[in-house]
C-alpha positions as CSV (number, residue, x, y, z in Angstrom):
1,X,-65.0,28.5,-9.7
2,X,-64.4,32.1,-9.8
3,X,-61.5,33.5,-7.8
4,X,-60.9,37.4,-7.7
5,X,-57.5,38.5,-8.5
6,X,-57.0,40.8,-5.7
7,X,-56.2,39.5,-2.2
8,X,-57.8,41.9,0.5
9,X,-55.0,43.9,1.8
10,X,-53.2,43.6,5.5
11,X,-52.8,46.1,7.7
12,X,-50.4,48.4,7.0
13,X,-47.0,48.8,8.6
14,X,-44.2,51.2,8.7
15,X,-41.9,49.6,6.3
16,X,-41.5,50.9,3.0
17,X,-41.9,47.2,1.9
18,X,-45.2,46.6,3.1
19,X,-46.1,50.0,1.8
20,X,-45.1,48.4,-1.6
21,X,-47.1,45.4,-0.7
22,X,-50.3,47.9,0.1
23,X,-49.8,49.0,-3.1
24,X,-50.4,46.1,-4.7
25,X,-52.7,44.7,-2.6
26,X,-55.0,47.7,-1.9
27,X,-55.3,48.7,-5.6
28,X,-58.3,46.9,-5.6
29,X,-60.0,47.8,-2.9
30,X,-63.5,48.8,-2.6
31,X,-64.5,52.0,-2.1
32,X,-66.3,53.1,1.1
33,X,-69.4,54.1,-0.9
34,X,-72.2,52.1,-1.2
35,X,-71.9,49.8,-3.8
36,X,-74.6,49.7,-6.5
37,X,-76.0,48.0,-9.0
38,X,-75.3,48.8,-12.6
39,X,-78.8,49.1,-13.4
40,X,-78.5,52.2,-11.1
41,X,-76.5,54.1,-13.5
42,X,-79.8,53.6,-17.1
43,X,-81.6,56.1,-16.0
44,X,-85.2,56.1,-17.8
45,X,-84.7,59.7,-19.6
46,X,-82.4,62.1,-20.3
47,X,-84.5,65.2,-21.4
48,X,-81.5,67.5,-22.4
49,X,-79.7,65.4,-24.5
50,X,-83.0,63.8,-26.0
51,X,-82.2,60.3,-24.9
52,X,-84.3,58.0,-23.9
53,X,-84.5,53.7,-22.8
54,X,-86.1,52.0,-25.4
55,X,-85.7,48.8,-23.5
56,X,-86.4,47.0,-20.0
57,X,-83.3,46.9,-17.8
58,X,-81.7,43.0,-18.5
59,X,-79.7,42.0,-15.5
60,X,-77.2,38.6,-15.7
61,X,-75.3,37.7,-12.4
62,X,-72.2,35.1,-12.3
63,X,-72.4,32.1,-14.8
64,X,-75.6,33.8,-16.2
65,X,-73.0,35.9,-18.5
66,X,-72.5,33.3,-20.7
67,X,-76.7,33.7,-21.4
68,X,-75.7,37.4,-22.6
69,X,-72.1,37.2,-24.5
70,X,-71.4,34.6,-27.3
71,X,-67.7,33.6,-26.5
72,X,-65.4,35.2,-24.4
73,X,-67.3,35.1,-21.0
74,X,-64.7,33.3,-19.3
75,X,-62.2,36.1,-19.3
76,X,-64.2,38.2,-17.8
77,X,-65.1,35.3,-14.6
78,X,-61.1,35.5,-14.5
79,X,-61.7,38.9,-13.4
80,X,-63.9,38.2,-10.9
81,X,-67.2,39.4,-12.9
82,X,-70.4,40.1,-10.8
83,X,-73.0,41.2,-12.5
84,X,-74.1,43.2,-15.9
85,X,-76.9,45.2,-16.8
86,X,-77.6,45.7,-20.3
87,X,-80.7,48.2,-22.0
88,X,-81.2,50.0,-25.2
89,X,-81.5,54.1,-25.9
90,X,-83.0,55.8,-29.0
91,X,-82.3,59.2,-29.6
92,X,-84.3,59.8,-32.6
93,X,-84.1,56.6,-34.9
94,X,-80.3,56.0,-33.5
95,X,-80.2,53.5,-31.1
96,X,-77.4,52.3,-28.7
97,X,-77.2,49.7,-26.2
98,X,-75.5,50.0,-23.3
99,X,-73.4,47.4,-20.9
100,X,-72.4,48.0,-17.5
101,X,-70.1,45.0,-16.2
102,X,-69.8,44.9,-12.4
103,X,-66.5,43.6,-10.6
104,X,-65.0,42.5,-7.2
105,X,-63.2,45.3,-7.2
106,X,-61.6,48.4,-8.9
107,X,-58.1,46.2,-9.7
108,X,-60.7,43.6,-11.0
109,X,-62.6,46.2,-13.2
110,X,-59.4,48.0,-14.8
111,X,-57.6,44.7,-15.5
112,X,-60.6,42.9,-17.3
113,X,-60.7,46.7,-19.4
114,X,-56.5,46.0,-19.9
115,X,-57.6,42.8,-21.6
116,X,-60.4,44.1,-24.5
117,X,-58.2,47.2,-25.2
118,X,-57.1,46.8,-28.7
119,X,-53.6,47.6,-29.4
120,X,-53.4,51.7,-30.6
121,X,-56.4,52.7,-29.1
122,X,-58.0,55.7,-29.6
123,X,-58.4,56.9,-26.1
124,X,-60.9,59.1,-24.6
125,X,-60.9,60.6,-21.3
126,X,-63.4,58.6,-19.7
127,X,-63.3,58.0,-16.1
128,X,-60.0,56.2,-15.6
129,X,-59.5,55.4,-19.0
130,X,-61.3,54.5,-22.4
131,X,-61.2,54.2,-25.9
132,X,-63.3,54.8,-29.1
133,X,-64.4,53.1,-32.2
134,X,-66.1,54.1,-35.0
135,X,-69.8,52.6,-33.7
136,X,-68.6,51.7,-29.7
137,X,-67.2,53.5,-27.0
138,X,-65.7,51.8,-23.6
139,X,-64.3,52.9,-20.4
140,X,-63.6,51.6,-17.2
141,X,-64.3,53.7,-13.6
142,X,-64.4,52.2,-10.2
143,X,-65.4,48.3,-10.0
144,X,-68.0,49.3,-13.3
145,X,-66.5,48.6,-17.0
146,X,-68.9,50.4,-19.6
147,X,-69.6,49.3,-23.6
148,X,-71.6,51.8,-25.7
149,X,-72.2,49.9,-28.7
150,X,-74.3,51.4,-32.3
151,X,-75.7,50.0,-34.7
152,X,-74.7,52.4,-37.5
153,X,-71.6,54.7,-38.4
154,X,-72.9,57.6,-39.1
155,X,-72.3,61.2,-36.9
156,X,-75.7,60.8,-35.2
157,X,-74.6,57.8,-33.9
158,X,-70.9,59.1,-32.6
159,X,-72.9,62.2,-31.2
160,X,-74.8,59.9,-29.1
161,X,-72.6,57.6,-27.8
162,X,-70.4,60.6,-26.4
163,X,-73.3,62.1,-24.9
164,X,-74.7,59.0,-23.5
165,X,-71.7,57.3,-22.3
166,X,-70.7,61.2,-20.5
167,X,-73.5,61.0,-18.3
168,X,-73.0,57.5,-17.1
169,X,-69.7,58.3,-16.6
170,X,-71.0,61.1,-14.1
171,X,-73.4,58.7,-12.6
172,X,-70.8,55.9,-11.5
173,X,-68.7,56.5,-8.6
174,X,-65.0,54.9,-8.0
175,X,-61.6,56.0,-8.2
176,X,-60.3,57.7,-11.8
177,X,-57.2,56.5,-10.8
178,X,-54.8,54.0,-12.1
179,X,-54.5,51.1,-9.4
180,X,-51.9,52.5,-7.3
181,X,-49.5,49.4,-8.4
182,X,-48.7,50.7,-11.3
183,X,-46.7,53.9,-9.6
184,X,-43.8,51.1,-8.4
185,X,-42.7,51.0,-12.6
186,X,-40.5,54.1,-13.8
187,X,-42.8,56.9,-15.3
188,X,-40.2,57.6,-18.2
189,X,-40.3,55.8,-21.5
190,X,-43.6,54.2,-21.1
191,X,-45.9,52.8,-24.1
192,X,-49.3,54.3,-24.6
193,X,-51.8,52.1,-23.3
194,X,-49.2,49.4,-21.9
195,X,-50.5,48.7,-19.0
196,X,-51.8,45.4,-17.7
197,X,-53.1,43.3,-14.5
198,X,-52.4,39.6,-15.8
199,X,-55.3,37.5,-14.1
200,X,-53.5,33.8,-14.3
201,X,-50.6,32.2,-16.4
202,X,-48.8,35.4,-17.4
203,X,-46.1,34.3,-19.5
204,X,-47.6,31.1,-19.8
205,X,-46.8,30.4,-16.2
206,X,-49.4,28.5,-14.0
207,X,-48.5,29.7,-10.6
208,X,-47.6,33.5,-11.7
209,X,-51.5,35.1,-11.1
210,X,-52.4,38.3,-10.6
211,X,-49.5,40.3,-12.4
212,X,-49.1,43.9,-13.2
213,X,-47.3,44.8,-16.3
214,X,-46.2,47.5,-17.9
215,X,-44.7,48.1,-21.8
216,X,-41.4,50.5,-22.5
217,X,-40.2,51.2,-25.6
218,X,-36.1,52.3,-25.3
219,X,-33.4,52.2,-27.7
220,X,-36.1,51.0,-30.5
221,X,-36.7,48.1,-28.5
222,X,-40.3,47.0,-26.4
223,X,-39.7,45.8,-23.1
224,X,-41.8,44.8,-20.7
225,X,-41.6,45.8,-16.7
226,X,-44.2,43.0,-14.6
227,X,-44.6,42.5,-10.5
228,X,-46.9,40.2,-8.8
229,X,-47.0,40.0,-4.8
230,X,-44.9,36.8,-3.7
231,X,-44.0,37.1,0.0
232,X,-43.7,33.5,0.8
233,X,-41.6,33.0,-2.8
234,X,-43.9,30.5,-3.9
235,X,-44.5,31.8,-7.2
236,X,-40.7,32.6,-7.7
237,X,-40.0,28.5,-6.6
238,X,-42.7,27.2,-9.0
239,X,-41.5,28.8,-12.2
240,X,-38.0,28.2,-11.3
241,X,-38.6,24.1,-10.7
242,X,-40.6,24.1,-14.2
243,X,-37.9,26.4,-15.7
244,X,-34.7,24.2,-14.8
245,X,-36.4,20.9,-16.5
246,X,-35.5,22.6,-19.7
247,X,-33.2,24.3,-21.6
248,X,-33.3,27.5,-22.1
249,X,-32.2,28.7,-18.7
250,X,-28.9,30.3,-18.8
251,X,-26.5,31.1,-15.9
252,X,-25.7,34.6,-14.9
253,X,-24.0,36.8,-12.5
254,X,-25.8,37.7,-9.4
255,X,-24.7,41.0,-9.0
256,X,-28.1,42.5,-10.0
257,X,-30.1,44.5,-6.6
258,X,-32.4,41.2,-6.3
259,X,-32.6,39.9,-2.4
260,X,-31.3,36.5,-3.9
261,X,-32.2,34.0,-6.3
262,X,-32.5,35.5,-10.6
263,X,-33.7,33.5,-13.2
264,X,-32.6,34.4,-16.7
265,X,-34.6,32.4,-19.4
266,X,-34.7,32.2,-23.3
267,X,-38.1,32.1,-24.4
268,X,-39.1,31.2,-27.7
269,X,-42.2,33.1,-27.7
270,X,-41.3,35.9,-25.0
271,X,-37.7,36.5,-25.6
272,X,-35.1,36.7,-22.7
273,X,-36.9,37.0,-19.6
274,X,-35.7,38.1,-16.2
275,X,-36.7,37.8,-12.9
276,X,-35.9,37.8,-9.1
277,X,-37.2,38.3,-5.9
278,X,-36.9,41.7,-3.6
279,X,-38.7,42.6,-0.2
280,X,-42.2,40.7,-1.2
281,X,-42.0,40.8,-4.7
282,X,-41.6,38.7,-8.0
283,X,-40.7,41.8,-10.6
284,X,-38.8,41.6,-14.0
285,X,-38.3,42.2,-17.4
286,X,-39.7,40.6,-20.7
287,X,-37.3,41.1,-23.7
288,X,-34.2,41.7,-21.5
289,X,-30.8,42.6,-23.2
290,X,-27.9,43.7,-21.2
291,X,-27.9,47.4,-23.1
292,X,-31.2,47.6,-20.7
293,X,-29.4,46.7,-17.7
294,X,-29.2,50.0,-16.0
295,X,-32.3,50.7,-16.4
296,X,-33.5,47.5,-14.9
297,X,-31.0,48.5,-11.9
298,X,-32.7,51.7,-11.5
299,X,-35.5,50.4,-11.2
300,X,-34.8,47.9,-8.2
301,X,-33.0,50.2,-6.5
302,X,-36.3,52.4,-6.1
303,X,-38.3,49.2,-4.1
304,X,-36.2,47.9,-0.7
């Protein structure tokens, strides 16, 4: 069964705390435009760049994907896929093909692009973001992630891409924004291309779905800023009951700006992880030492 990873958002109150829950919540939200098929955005011709489709318009909808993409289909349902519309362009004897994912929303679309982002991207300015490879170009804009793909390196094929994949840029509509959870993390120190909305099991964790993330590099170190909605504390509960059956949680002061419960765990895999609860939030730190502490204290201080 497919389940979205953005809730639909409450109404909003005058707290700063459900302001910060908006945030979250609303990210995703769709816009109040129409929304559209991807085949609306292969047009048939493009006379001034000397582009044309060489193909029909193939459309796959839901658990048709897996008809289209050989492995890997299932990340994208995680993400609450919709639909894709694939077709191929010429442009002399280069030839491109183009995919247009569809999503539940604009969270949705922007976290399934966090996923296929390679690590030291080349990024191009793209709607809200992409990045570039020798033969392929991607980028993500509203609830719409776009792959130009070519068959051949070679400058004719780069030349096209950029030019192809510029005027389906212009023909999507959505927000070029970030999803407007990702303003809650500090803006100083971050990591290129950090940025992630965890679908399910982030940090290996069942019950800790739909998870923004985002990387720091201080003092030579990596760290790792995450905060997933958890007004009723059931996430917070759930790792801390599967936490305490082993080891590797260690006691610690609880003089940290958390409303009440921290947990403070050695991971094999992740390193020392920390997290607590504060207003309606689950929000910590991956690769924790105490030399990060203020920082991490800053941090809290800015959400109630």
């Amino acid at each position: 069964m497919v389940r979205p990873v953005i809730k639909e958002p409450g109404l909003l109150a005058a707290s700063m705390t459900a302001l910060i829950l908006l945030l979250v919540a609303c990210g995703g939200q769709k816009s109040t435009r129409e929304v559209l098929s991807s085949a609306s955005f292969l047009p048939e011709k493009i006379d001034s760049l000397h582009i044309e489709r060489s193909s029909e318009i193939q459309t796959f909808e839901g658990e048709a994907l897996f008809e289209h993409i050989n492995g890997g289909a299932e990340i994208y349902h995680q993400y609450a896929f919709i639909e894709v519309a694939t077709a191929y362009y010429l442009r002399g004897e280069t030839e491109i093909s183009v995919d247009i994912y569809r999503f539940a929303s604009e969270d949705n679309a922007y976290g399934l692009y966090t996923t296929i982002r390679p690590d030291n991207p080349a990024i191009v300015q793209l709607g809200v973001e992409g990045f570039a490879t020798e033969t392929t170009m991607d980028f993500v804009k509203g609830m719409y992630v776009v792959k130009l793909t070519g068959f051949e390196e070679s400058p004719e094929t780069a030349s096209a891409i950029i030019d192809l994949a510029r005027v389906v840029d212009g023909l999507i509509p959505g927000t070029t924004n970030r999803p407007g959870a990702f303003s809650l993390f500090p803006p100083d120190n971050r990591t290129v291309a950090s940025d992630r909305i965890h679908a399910e099991s982030f940090l290996g964790q069942s019950s800790l779905n739909t998870v923004y993330s985002q990387g720091y590099e201080m003092d030579s170190d990596t760290l790792i800023l995450f905060l997933t909605e958890d007004p009723s504390g059931d996430k917070f509960q759930q790792w801390a009951e599967q936490a305490v059956t082993g080891e590797a949680v260690l006691e610690m002061s609880k003089d940290l700006p958390y409303d009440d419960k921290v947990l403070m765990i050695d991971d094999t895999y992740y390193g020392r992880i920390i997290a607590g609860t504060k207003g309606n939030l689950l929000l910590g730190m991956v690769n924790y030492d105490d030399k990060h502490r203020d920082f991490l204290i800053a941090w809290l201080a800015t959400l109630p």
